[in-house]
C-alpha positions as CSV (number, residue, x, y, z in Angstrom):
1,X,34.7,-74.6,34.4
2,X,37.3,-73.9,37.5
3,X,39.2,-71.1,37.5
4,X,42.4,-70.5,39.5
5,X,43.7,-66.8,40.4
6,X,47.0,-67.9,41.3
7,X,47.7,-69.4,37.7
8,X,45.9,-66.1,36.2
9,X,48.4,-64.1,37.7
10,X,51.4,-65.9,37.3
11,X,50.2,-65.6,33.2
12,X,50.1,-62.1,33.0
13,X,53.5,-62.0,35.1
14,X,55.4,-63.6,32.7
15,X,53.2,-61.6,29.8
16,X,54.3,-58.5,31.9
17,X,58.4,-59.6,31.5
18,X,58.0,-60.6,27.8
19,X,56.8,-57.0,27.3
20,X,59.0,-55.4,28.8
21,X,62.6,-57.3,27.5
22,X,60.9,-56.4,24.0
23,X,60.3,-53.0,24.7
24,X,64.5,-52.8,25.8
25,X,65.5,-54.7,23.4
26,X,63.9,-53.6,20.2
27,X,64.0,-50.0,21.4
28,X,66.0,-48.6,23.9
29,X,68.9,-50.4,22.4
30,X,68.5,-49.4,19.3
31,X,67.1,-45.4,20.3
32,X,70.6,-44.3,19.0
33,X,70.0,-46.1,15.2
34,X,66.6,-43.8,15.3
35,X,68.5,-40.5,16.2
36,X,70.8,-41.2,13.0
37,X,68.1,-42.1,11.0
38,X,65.6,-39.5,12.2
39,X,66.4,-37.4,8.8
40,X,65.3,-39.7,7.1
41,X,62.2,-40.3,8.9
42,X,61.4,-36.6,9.0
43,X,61.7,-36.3,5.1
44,X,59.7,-39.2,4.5
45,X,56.8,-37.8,7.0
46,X,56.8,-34.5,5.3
47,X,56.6,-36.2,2.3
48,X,53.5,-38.2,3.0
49,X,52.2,-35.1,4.4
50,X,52.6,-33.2,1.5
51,X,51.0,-36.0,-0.5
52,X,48.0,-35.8,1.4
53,X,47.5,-32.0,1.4
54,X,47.8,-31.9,-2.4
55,X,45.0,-34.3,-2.7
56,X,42.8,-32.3,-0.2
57,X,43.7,-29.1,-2.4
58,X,43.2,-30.9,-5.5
59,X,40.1,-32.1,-4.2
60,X,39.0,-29.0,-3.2
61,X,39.9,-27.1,-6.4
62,X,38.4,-29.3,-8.8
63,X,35.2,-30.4,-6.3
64,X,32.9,-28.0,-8.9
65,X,33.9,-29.7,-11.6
66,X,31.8,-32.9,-10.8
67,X,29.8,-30.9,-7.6
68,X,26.9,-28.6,-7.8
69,X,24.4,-26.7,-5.8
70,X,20.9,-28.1,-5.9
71,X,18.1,-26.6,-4.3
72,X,16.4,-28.4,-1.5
73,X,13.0,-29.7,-1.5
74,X,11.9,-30.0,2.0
75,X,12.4,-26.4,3.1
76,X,9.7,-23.8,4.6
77,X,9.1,-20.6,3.7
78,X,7.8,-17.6,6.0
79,X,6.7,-14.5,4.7
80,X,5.5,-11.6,7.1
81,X,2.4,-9.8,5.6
82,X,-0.2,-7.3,6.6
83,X,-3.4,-8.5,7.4
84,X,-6.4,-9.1,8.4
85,X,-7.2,-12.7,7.5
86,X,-10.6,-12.8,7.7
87,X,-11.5,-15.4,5.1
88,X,-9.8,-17.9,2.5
89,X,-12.3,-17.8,0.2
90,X,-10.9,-15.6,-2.8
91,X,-14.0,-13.5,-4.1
92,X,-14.0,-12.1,-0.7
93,X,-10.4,-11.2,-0.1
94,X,-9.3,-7.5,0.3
95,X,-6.2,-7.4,2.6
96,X,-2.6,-8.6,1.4
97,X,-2.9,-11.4,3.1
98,X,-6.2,-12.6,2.2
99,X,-4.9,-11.8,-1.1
100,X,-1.7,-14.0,-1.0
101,X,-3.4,-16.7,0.3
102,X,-5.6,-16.4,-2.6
103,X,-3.1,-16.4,-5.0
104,X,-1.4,-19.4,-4.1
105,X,-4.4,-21.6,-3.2
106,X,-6.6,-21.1,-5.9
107,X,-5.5,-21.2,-9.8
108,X,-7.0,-19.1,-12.4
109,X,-7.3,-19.3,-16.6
110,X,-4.9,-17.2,-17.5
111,X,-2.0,-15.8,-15.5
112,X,0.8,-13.4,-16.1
113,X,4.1,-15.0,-17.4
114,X,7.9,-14.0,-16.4
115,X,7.7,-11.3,-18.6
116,X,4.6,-9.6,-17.4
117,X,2.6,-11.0,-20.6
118,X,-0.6,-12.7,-20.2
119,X,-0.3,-16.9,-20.5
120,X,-2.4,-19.9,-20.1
121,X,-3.0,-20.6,-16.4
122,X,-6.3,-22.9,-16.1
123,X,-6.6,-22.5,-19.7
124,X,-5.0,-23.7,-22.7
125,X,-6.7,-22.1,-25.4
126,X,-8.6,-18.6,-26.7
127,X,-10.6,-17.8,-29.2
128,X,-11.9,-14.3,-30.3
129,X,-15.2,-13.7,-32.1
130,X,-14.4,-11.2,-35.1
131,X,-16.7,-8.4,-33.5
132,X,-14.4,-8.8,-30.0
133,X,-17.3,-9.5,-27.8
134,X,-17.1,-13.3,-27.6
135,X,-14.3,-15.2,-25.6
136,X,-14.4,-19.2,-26.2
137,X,-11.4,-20.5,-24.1
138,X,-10.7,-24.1,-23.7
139,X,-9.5,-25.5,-19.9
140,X,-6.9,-28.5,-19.7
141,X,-8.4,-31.6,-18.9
142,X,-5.6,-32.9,-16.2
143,X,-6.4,-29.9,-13.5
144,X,-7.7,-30.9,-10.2
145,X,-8.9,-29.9,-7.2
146,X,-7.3,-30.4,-4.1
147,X,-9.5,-33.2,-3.1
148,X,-9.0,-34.8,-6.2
149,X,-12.2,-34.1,-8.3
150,X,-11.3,-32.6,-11.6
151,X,-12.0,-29.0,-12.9
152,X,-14.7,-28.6,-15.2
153,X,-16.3,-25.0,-17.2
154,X,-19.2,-25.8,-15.0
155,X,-16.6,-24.3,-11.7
156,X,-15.7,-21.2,-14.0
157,X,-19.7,-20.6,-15.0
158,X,-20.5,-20.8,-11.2
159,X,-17.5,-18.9,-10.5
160,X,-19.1,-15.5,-12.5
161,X,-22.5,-16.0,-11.7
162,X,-21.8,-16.2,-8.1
163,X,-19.9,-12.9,-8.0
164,X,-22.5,-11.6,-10.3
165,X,-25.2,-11.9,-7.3
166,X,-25.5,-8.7,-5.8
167,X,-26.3,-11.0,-2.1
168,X,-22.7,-12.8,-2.6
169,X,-21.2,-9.3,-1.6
170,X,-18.0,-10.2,-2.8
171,X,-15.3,-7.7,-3.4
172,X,-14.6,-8.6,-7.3
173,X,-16.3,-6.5,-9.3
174,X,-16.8,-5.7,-13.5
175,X,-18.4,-8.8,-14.3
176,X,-22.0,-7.3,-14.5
177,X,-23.3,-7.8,-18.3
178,X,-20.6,-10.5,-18.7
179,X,-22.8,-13.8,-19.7
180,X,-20.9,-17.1,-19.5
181,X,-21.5,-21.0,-20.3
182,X,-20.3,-24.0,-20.5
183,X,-19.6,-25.4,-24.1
184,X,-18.6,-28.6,-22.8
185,X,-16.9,-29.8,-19.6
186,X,-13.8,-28.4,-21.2
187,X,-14.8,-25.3,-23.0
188,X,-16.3,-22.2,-21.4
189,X,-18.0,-19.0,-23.5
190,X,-17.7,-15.1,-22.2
191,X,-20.0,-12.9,-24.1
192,X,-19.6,-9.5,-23.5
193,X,-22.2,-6.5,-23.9
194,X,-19.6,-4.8,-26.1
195,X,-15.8,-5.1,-26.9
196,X,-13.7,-5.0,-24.4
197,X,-9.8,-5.1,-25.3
198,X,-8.7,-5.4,-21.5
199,X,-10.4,-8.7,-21.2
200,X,-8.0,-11.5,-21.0
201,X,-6.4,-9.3,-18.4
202,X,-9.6,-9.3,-16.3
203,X,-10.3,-12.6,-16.4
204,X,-6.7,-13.6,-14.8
205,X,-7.8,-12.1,-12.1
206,X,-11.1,-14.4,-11.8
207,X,-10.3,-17.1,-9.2
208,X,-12.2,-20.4,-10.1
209,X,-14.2,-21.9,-7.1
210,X,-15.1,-25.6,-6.8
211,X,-18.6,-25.8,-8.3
212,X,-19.2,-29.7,-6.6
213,X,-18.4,-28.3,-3.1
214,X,-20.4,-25.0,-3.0
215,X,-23.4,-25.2,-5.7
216,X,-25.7,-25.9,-2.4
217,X,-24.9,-23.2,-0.7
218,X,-26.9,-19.8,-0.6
219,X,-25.1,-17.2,-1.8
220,X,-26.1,-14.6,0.6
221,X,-24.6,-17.2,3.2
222,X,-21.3,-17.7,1.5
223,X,-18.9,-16.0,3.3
224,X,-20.1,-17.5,6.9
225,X,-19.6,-21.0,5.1
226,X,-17.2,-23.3,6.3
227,X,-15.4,-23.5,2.9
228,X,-13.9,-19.7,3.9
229,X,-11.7,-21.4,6.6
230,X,-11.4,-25.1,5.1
231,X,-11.2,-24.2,1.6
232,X,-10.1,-26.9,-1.4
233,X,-8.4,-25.2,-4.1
234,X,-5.8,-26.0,-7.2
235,X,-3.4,-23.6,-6.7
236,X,0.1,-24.8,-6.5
237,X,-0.5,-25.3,-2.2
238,X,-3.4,-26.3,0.1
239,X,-4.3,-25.2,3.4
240,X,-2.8,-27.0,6.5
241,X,-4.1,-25.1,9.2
242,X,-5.0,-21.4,9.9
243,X,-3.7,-20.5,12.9
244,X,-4.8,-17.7,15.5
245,X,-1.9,-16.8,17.4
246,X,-3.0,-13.6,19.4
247,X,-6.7,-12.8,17.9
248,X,-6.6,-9.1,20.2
249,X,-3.7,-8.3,17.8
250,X,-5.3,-9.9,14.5
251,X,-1.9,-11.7,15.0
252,X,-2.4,-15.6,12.5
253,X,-0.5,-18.3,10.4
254,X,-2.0,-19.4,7.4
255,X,0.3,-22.8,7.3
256,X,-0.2,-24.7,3.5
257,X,1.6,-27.7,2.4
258,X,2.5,-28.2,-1.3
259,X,0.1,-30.2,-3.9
260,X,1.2,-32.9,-5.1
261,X,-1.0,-32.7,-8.2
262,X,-1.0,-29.3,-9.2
263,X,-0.9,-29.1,-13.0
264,X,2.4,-26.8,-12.9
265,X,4.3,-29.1,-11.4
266,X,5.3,-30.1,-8.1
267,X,6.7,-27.0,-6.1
268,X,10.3,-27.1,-4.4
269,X,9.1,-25.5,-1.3
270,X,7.6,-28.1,0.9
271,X,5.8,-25.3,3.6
272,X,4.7,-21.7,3.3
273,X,3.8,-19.9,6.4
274,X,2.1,-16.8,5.6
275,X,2.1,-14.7,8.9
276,X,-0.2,-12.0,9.6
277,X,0.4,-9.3,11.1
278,X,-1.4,-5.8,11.5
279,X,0.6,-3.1,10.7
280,X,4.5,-2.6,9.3
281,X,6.2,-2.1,12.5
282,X,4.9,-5.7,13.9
283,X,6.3,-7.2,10.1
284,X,9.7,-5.0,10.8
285,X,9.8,-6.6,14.0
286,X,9.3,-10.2,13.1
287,X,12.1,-10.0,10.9
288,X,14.4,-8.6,13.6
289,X,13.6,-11.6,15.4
290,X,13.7,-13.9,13.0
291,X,10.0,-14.9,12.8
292,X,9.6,-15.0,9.0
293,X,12.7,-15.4,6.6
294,X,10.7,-12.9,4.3
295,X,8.4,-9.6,4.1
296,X,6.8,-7.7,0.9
297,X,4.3,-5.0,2.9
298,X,7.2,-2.6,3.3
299,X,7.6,1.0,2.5
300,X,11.0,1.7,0.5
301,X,12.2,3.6,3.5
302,X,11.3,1.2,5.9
303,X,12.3,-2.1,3.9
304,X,15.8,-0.3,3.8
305,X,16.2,-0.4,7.2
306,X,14.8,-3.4,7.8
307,X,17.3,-5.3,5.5
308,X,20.2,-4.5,6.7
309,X,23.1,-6.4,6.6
310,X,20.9,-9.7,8.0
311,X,18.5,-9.4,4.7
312,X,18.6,-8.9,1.0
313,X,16.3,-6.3,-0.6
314,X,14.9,-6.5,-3.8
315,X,13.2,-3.5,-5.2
316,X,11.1,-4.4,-8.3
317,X,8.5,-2.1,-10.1
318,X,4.9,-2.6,-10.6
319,X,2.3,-1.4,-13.3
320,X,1.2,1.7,-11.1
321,X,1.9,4.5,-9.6
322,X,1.9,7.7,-7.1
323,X,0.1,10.8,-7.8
324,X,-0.6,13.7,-6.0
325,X,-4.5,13.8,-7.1
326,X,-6.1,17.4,-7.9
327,X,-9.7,17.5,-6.4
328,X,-10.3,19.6,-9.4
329,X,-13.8,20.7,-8.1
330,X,-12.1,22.2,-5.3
331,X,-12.7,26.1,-5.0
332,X,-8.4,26.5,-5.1
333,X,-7.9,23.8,-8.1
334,X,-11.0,24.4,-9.7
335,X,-8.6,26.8,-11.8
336,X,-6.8,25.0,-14.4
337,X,-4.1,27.6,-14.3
338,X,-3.2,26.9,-10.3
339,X,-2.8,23.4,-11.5
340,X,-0.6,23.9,-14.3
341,X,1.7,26.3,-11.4
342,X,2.0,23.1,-9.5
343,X,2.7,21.1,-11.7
344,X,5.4,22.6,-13.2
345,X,6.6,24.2,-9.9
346,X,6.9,20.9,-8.4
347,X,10.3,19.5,-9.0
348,X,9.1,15.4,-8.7
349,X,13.2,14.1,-8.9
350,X,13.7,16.2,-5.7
351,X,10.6,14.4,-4.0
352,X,12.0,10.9,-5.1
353,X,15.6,11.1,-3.9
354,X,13.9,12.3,-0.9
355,X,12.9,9.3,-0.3
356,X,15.7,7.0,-1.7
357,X,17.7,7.1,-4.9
358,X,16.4,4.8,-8.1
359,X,12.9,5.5,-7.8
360,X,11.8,5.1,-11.4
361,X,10.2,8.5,-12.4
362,X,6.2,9.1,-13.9
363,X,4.8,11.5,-15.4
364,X,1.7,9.9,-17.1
365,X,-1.6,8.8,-16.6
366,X,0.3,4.8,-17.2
367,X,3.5,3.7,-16.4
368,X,6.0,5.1,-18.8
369,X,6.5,2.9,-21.9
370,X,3.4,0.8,-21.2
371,X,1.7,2.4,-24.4
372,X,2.8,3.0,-27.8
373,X,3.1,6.3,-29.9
374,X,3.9,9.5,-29.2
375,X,3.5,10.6,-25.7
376,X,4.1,14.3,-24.3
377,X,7.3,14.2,-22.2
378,X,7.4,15.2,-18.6
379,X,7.0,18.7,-17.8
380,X,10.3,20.8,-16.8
381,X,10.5,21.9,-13.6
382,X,10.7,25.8,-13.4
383,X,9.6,28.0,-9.9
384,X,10.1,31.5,-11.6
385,X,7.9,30.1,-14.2
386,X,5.1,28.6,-11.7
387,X,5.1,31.8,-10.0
388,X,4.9,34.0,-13.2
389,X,1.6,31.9,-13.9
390,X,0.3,32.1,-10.5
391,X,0.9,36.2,-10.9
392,X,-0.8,36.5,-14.1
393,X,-3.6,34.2,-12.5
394,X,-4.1,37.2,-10.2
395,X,-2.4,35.1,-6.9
396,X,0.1,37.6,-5.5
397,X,2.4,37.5,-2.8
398,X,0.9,39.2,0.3
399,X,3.6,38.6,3.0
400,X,4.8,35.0,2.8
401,X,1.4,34.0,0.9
402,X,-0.1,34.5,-2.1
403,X,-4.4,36.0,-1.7
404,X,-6.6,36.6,-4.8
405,X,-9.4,39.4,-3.9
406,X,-8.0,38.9,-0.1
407,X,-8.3,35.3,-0.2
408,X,-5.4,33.3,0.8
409,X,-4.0,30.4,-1.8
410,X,-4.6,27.4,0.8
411,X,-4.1,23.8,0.1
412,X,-5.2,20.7,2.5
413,X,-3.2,17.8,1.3
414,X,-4.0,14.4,2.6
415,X,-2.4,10.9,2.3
416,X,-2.3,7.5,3.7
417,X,0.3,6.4,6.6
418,X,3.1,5.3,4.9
419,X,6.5,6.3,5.3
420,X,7.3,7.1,1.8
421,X,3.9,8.8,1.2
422,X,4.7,11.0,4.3
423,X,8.4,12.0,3.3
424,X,7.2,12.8,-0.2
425,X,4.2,15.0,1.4
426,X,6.7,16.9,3.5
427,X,8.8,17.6,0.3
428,X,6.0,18.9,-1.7
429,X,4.9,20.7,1.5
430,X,8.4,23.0,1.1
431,X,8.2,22.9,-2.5
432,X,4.5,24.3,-2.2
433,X,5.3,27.0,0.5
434,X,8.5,28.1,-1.6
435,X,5.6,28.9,-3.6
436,X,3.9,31.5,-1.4
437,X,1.3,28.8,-0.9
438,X,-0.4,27.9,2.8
439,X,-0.1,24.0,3.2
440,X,-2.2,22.2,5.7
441,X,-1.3,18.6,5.6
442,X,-3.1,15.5,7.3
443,X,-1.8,11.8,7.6
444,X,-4.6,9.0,7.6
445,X,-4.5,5.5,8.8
446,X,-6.3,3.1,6.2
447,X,-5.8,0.3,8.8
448,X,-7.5,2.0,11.7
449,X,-11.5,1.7,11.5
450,X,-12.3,4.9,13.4
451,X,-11.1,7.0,10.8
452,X,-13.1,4.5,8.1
453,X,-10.7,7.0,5.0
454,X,-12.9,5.8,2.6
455,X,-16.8,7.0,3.8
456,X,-14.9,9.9,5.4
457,X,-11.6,11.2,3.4
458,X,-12.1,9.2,-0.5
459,X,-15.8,9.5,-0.9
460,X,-16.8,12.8,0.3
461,X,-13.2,14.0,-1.6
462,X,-12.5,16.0,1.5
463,X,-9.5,17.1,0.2
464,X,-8.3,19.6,-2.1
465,X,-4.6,17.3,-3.0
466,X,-4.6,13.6,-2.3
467,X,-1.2,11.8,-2.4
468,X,-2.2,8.2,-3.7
469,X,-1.3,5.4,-5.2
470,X,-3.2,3.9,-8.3
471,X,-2.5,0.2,-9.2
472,X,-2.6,0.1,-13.1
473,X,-2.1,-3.4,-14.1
474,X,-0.9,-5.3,-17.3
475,X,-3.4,-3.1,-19.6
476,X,-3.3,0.9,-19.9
477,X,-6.8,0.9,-19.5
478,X,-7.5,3.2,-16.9
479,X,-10.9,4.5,-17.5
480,X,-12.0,3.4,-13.6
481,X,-9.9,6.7,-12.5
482,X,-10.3,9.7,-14.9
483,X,-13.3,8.9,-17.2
484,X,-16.2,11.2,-15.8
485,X,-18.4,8.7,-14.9
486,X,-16.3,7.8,-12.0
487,X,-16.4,11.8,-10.5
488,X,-17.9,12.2,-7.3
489,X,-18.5,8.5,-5.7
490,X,-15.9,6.6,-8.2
491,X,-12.5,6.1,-8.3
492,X,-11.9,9.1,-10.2
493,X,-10.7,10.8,-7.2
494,X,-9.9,14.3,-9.1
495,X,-13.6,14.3,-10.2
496,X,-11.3,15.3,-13.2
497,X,-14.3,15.7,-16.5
498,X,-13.5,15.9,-20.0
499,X,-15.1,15.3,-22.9
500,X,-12.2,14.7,-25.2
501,X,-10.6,12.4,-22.7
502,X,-13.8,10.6,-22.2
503,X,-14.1,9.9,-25.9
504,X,-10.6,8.8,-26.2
505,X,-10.8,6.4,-22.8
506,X,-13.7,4.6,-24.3
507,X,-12.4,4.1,-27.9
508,X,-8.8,2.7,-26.7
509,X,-10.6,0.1,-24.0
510,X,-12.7,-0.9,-26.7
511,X,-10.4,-1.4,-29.6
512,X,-8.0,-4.4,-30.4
513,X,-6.1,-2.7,-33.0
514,X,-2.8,-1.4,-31.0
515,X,-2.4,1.0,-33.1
516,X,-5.6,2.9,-32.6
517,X,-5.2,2.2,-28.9
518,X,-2.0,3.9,-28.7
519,X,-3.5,6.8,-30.5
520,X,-6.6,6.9,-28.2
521,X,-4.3,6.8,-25.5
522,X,-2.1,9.6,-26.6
523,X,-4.7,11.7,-27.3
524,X,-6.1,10.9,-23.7
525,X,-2.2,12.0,-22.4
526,X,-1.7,15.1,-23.7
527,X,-5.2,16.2,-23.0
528,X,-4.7,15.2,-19.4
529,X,-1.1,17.1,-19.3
530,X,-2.7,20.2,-20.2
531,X,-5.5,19.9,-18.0
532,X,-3.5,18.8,-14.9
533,X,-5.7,16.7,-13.0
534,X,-2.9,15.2,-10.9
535,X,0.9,15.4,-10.5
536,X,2.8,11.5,-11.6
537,X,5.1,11.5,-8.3
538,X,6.9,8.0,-9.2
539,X,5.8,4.6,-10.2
540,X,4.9,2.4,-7.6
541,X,7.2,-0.6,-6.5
542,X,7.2,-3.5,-4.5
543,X,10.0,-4.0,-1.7
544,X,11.3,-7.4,-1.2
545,X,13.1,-9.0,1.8
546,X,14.2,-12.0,3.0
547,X,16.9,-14.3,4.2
548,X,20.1,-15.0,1.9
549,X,19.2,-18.4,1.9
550,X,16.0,-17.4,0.6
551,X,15.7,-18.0,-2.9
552,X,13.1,-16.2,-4.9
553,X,15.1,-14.6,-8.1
554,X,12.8,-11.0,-7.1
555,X,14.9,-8.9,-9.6
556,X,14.3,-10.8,-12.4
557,X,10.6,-10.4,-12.0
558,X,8.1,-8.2,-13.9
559,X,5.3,-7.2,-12.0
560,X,1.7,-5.9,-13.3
561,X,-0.1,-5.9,-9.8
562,X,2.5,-7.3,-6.4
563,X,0.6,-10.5,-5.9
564,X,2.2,-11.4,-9.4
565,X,5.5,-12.4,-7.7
566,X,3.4,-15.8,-6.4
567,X,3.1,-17.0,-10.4
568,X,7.0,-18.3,-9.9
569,X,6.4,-19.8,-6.5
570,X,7.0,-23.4,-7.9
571,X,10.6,-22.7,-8.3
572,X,11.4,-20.6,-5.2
573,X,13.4,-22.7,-2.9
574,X,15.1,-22.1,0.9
575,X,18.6,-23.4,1.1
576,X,21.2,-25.2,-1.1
577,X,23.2,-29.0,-1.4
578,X,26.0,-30.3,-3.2
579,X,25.0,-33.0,-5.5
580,X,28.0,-34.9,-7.7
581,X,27.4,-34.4,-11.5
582,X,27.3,-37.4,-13.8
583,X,30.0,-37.3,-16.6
């Protein structure tokens, strides 16, 4: 085609003059009809202006009428936690990590529901033999593994006998004398040496291993299998990848993705992160900097500060508690009537709101309310009276302290590192001194290996007062720490001996009836008030933070043992959408 600039521009020339007598004369010429018309205009502007912000306000105030927050589905959660992870494999786990990890990898048959009662997990049925000692408990036939295989009795009866073998060395314990089969592929039997009323309790803390996976390997070389870092669970998550990110510092991710097949249904959360770390300053410090969106291994004192305005806090309570534990065969507590001074010259509200206000109080040998009956009530706190008894005892002031046949009335208390553990052992120190009593205190780290506290504090009881905590659980039953048999190399760590309160522990932990357990067990109280073995401080809770955008309903939950808060993982979420509503 030719082309010819001189006819181009002679176009837009005359386009140019078109333009411009339009322009003059369809408005300059008539600029002065728009000035007496500009009312107009401006009414009508205002008007459409108005219009449209109605409907943006209209649409804003009725938006939740047909809108609604949804929770997302593809969002990760990160929780900071104390370690080691040394293993995934459950019947070895002992740190809160290795712990959480088990919880959420690997189901079990029974589980705790929302309100802290035991419920079908694994299972979906339970039968009781009349006499109590046989447990026949059906499993549901749609649970699988992560690798697709289903689960079968056969993985619960190699579950028991593996922990059973004394070469396994695994960390669960109480399942000696316990025999189990397998009925069926879907029905397992538990028959027990004699009744045991704690039972469905104990078994929800059974983790079920994969039977198909393992039944080749020798026990005594389980935990150095491969299965501990690559391990196939159904739990409501899998493993991803465990991650070592500084291994001087014990400093790992355990990454896990959630199954698409576990039998509770699908879980909202698409990644957990579970980040190790070794001790609480590291975990206070990955929330500063915004590591995790979560952390649960927190003193109250600590997780306070922590929070701040950047965090919620949820404080929940667990079935436990803190004690200040009487080494009774101590040559100061060995006297019953020193004891009974302590106790009642110990005022326990000061020591709590020393520590932070709403501390639920304790006073028993359980968590208050956990049993039935009538239980003695909690001791009133008099000092004139605790040092009448300590006169009468023959402990009189000499000075600032009180000596018996010129021995001074010394106390070495010891407790864990903790921040709350140490604030209440420096208010019982003042509280003890008021007293006229010497107080030598000593703070132990549990996480530090040269001190090993339990060959060299807990087992040798080298202590005269321990400040402790003792988990409890769903069921009362806490034979484990004051029946005699566990004095001396037990977890009885008063070495606290009575025959009446031996009797009563054994008939309540073997009796169904709830009635006659609540009778046992309130015989069992009062005889441990009078005797005084320990000192209830509080009852233990668990401190929860985490990100605002962190859903995880904590104060709703009802905790037996703090790993429980995993059982309503499924329907924890992080983040929200609007979604319209159908009509």
């Amino acid at each position: 085609m030719s082309f010819s600039s001189k006819d181009l521009s002679k176009r837009m020339k005359r386009v140019e003059g078109v333009t411009v007598r339009h322009a003059r004369r369809f408005v300059l010429k008539r600029w002065s009809s728009f000035r007496d018309a500009r009312r107009h205009v401006a009414v009508w502007v205002l008007l459409v202006g108005l219009l449209v912000a109605a409907a943006g306000v209209q649409f804003w105030w009725y938006q939740k009428s047909y809108t609604a927050d949804a929770y997302t589905t593809d969002g990760t959660y990160a929780e900071a936690l104390l370690g080691p992870v040394e293993t995934l494999n459950p019947i070895f786990a002992q740190s809160n990590a290795e712990e959480a990890a088990s919880k959420l990898l690997f189901s079990r048959l029974f589980t705790y529901d929302a309100t802290g009662k035991v419920g079908f997990d694994l299972a979906n049925s339970m039968k009781i033999s009349d006499d109590g000692t046989e447990y026949t408990i059906g499993i549901r036939p749609d649970v699988q593994w992560s690798d697709g295989v289903y689960v079968r009795a056969r993985d619960v009866v190699y579950t028991v006998n593996l922990i059973k073998n004394p070469v396994t060395r695994s960390t669960l314990s109480g399942w000696d004398g316990v025999m189990v089969s397998a009925v069926d592929d879907a029905t397992v039997k538990f028959k027990l040496p004699a009744p045991y009323a704690a039972f469905p309790h104990a078994i929800q803390s059974l983790p079920v291993l994969p039977e198909h996976l393992l039944r080749d390997v020798e026990p005594s070389r389980m935990r150095e299998n491969s299965f501990s870092m690559r391990p196939v669970g159904s739990g409501p998550f899998t493993l991803r990848l465990l991650q070592t990110i500084d291994s001087t510092a014990g400093r790992k991710v355990v990454h896990l993705a959630r199954s698409q097949n576990f039998h509770g249904g699908t879980p909202r959360l698409s990644r957990v992160q579970l980040h190790v770390y070794k001790d609480t300053e590291a975990i206070r410090h990955a929330l500063a900097t915004s590591e995790v969106n979560a952390a649960n291994d927190l003193s109250i004192i600590g997780a306070r500060e922590a929070a701040g305005k950047r965090y919620s806090l949820s404080t929940v309570p667990v079935k436990g508690g803190v004690y200040a534990l009487f080494n009774t065969t101590a040559s100061t507590l060995r006297d019953a009537k020193v004891r009974q001074a302590l106790q009642i010259g110990t005022d326990t509200d000061a020591v709590r709101n020393s520590i932070a206000e709403g501390i639920p109080s304790l006073h028993l040998p359980f968590v208050n309310g956990q049993v039935g009956g009538s239980m003695p009530k909690a001791p009133t706190y008099s000092k004139s009276d605790a040092e009448k008894i300590l006169d009468d005892a023959g402990w009189k002031l000499d000075g600032s302290v009180r000596k018996k046949d010129g021995v001074a009335l010394e106390l070495s208390v010891v407790t864990m590192k903790n921040a709350d553990y140490e604030r209440a052992l420096k208010t019982l120190s003042e509280q003890w001194q008021g007293l006229g009593i010497s107080v030598k205190t000593e703070v132990v780290d549990p996480t530090d290996v040269t001190q090993n506290v339990t060959q060299n504090i807990l087992q040798p009881r080298r202590y005269d007062v321990l400040i402790y905590q003792l988990s409890i659980g769903g069921d009362p039953d806490v034979y484990a720490y004051w029946h005699s048999s566990g004095a001396d190399d037990g977890y009885n760590f008063s070495n606290y001996s009575n025959p009446v309160s031996d009797d009563a522990l054994v008939s309540a932990r073997t009796s169904t009836n709830p009635a006659l357990r609540a009778a046992k067990y309130a015989t069992f109280a009062k005889e441990w008030m009078k005797d005084v073995p320990a000192i209830g401080l509080y009852q233990a809770t668990v401190q929860y933070v985490h990100s605002h955008h962190v859903h995880v309903d904590a104060s709703s939950m009802v905790l037996n043992i703090p790993t429980d808060r995993y059982n309503s993982v499924r329907y924890w979420y992080v983040g929200e959408r609007q979604v319209f509503t159908t009509p």
